[in-house]
Steps between C-alpha positions, in 0.01 A plus 500: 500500500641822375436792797512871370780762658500866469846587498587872373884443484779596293673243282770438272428396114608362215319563134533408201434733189205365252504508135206729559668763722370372861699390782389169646621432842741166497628465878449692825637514830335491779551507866852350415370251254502475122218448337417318099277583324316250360197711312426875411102518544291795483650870472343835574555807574379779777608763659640564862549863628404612150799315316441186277618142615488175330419192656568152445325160644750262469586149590784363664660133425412410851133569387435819700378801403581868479366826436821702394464888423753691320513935591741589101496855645686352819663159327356380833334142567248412763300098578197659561327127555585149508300187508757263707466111548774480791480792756835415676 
């Protein structure tokens, strides 16, 4: 059973650059850990404090997932959410 998180932290990221022009989010670290990704899902965009932000639901190889938001006006990266199978 997958149990949802609100997290709100700062990560570190690595993308990859499309053929189209988008980034798509390959690895992240978090709380000391690296993370796979498995699966881009859905993107969208919004806007915090009136600048845009993209955000990614992605899939890790461990089968957990993450809601991953990108600030390009502060090259910044936050896990907004994740859907974890292991708490510990």
């Amino acid at each position: 059973m997958r149990v949802e998180v609100v997290v709100e932290e700062p990560i570190q990221v690595l993308t990859r650059l499309l053929p189209s022009g988008q980034l798509a989010p390959t690895s992240f670290v978090w709380r000391e850990q690296t993370r796979y990704v498995m699966d881009v899902g859905r993107q969208w965009e919004e806007r915090v404090e009136g600048r845009p932000v993209r955000c990614y639901l992605v899939r890790t190889v461990d089968l957990d997932t993450y809601e991953l938001c990108w600030d390009p006006a502060a090259d910044t990266w936050t896990v907004r959410r994740a859907w974890l199978s292991n708490l510990a």
